[in-house]
C-alpha positions as YAML, in Angstrom:
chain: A
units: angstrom
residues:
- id: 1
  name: UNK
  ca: [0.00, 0.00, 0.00]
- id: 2
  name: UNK
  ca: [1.62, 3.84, -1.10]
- id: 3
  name: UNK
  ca: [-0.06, 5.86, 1.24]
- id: 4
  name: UNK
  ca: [-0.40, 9.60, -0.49]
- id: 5
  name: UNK
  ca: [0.89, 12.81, 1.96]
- id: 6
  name: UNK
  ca: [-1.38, 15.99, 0.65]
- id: 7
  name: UNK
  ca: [-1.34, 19.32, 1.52]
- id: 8
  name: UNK
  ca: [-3.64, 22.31, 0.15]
- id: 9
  name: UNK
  ca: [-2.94, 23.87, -3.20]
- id: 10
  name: UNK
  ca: [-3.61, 27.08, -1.51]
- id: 11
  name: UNK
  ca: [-2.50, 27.26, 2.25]
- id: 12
  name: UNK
  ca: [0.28, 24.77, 2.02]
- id: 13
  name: UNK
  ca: [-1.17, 23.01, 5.20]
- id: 14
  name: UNK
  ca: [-1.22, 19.48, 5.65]
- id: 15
  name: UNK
  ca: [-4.73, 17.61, 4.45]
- id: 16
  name: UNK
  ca: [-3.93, 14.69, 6.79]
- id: 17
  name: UNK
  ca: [-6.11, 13.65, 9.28]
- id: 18
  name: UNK
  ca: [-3.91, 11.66, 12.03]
- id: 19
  name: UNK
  ca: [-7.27, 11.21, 14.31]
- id: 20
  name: UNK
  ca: [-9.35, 9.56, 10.98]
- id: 21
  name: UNK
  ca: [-8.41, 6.46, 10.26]
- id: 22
  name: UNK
  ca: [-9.69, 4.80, 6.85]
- id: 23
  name: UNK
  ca: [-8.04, 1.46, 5.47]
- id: 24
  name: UNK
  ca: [-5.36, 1.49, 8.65]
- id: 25
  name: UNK
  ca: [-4.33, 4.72, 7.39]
- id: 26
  name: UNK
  ca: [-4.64, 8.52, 8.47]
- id: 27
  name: UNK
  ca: [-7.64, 10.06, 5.85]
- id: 28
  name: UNK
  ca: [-7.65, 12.32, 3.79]
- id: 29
  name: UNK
  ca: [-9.89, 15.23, 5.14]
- id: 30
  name: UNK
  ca: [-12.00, 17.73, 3.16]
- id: 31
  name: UNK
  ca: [-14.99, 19.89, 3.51]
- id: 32
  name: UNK
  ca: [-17.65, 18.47, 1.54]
- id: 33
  name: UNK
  ca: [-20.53, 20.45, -0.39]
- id: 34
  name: UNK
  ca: [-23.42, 19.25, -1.87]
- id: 35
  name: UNK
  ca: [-27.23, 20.70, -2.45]
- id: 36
  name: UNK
  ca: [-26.20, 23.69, 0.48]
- id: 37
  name: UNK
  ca: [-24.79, 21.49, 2.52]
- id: 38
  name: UNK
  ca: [-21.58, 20.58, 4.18]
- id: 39
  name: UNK
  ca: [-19.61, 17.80, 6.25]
- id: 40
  name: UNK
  ca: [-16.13, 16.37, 6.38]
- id: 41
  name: UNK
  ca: [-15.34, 13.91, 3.79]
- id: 42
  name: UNK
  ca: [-12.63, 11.77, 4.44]
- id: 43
  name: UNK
  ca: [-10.73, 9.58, 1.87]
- id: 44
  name: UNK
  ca: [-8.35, 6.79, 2.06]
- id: 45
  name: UNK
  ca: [-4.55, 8.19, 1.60]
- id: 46
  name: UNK
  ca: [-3.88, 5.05, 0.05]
- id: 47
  name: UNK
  ca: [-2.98, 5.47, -3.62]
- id: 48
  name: UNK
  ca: [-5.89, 3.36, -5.58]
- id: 49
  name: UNK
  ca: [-7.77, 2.98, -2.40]
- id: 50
  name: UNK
  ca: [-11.79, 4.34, -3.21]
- id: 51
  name: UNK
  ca: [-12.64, 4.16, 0.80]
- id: 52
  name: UNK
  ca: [-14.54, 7.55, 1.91]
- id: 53
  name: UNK
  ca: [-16.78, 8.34, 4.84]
- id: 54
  name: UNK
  ca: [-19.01, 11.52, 5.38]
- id: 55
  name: UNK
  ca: [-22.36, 11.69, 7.02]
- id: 56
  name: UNK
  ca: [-23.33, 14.08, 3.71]
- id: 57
  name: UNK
  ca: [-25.45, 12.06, 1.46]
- id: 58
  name: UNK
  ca: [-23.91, 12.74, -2.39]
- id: 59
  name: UNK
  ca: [-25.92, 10.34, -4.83]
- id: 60
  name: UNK
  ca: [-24.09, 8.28, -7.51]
- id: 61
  name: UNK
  ca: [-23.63, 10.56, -10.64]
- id: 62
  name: UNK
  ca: [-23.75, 13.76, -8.47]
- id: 63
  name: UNK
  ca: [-20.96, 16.26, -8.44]
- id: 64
  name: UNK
  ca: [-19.60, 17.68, -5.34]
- id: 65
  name: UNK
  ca: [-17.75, 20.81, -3.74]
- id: 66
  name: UNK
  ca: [-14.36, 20.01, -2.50]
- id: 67
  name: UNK
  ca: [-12.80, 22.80, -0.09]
- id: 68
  name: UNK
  ca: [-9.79, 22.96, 2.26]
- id: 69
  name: UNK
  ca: [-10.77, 22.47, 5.85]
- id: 70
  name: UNK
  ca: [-8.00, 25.40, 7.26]
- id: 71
  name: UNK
  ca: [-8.63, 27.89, 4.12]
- id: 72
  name: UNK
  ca: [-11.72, 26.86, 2.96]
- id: 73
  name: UNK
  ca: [-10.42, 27.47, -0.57]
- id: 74
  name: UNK
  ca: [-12.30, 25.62, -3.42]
- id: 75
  name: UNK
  ca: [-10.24, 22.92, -4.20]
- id: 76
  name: UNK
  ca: [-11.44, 22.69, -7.77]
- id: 77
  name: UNK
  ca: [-8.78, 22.18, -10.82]
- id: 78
  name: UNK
  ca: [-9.11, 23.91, -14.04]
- id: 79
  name: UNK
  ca: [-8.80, 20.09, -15.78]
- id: 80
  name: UNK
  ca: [-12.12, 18.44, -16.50]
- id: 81
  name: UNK
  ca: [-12.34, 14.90, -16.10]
- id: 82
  name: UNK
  ca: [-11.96, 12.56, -19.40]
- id: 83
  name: UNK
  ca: [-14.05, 10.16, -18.43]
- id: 84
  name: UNK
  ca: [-17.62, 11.80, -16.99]
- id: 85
  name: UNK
  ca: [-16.31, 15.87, -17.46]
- id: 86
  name: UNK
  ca: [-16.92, 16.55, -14.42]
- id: 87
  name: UNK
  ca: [-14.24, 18.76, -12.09]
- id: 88
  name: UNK
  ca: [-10.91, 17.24, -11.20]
- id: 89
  name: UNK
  ca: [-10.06, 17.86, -7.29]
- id: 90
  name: UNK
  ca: [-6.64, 18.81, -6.53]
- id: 91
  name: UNK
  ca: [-4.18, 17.94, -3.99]
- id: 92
  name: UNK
  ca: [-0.39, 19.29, -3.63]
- id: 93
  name: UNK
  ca: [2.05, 15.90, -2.42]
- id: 94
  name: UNK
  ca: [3.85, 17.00, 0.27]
- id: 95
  name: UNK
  ca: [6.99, 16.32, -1.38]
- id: 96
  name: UNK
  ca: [6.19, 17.62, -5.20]
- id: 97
  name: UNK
  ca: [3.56, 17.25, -7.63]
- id: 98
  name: UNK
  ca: [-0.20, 16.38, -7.31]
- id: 99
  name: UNK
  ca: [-2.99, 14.00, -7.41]
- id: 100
  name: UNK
  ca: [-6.09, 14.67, -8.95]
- id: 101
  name: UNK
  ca: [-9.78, 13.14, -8.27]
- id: 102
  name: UNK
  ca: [-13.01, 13.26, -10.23]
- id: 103
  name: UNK
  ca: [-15.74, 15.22, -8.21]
- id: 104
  name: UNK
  ca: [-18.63, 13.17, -9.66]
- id: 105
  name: UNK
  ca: [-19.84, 10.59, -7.00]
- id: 106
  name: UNK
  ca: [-19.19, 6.72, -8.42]
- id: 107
  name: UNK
  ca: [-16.44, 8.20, -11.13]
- id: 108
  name: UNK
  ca: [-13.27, 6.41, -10.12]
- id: 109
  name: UNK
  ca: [-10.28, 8.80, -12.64]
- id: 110
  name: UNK
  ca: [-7.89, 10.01, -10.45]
- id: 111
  name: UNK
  ca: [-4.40, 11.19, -11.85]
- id: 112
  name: UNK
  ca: [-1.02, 11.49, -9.91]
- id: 113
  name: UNK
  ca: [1.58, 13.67, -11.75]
- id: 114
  name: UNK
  ca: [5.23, 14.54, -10.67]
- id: 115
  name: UNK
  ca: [6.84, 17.66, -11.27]
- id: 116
  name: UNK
  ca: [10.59, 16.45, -11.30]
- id: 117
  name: UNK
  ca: [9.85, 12.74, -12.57]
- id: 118
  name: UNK
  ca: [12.71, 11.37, -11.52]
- id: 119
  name: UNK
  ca: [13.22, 12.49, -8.11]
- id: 120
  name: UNK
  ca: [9.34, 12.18, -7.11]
- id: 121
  name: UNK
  ca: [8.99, 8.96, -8.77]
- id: 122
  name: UNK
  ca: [11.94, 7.35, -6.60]
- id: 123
  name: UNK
  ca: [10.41, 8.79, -3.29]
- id: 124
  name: UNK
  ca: [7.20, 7.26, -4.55]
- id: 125
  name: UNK
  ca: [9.16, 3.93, -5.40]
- id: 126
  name: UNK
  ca: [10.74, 3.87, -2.30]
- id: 127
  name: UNK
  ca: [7.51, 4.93, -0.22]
- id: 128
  name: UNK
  ca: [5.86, 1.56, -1.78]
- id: 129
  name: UNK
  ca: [9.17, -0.67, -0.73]
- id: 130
  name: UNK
  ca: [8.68, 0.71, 2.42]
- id: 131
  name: UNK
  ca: [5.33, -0.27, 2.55]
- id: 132
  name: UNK
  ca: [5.45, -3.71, 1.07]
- id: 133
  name: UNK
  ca: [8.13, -4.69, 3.72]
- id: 134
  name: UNK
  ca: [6.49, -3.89, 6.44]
...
């Protein structure tokens, strides 16, 4: 399991939720909007993981607001997604770079990109070794 470290494109602070635990992991925490109203989502920080929990009730197909919990900065991307064209959600990595996630309930595209390949993608490598020998 690579467990993902995100941070807020806008603030810089950490998106980690060390008291939320989803898939043996910290979450991922996020305010969630949807129809005028709003909860915490939290997502797996596993990499490939599609675990979430939030009392807000988002119906399959729907599309959601995504907003930093310290900020509250929309945490919208520019990108559409290629699969439903719905809004990507973006996350900084801690260490460089960015994953992305559809904000249409049920759509599973997500995207991970690197901004110095090489150096990211060897943390990432390593982060997964790490992992697997625990």
């Amino acid at each position: 399991m690579i467990t993902v470290n995100v941070k807020c494109p806008h603030c810089g602070k950490s998106l980690i939720d060390k008291k939320k635990l989803i898939d043996g992991k910290p979450a991922i925490g996020v305010k969630l909007t949807y129809a005028g109203k709003n909860s915490m989502l939290y997502l797996s920080s596993v990499y490939g993981s599609y675990s979430v929990e939030t009392d807000l009730n988002v119906p399959n197909g729907k599309i959601a607001g995504f907003r930093c919990p310290h900020c509250n900065a929309d945490l919208k991307s520019t990108r559409k997604c290629d699969v439903c064209n719905g809004h990507m959600v973006a996350f900084d990595l801690k260490d460089g770079g960015q994953v992305q996630i559809c904000s249409r309930r049920g759509c599973k595209k997500h995207i991970i990109e690197f901004e110095d390949p090489k150096r990211e993608l060897e943390a990432f490598y390593k982060s997964y070794l790490k992992a697997y020998n625990e």
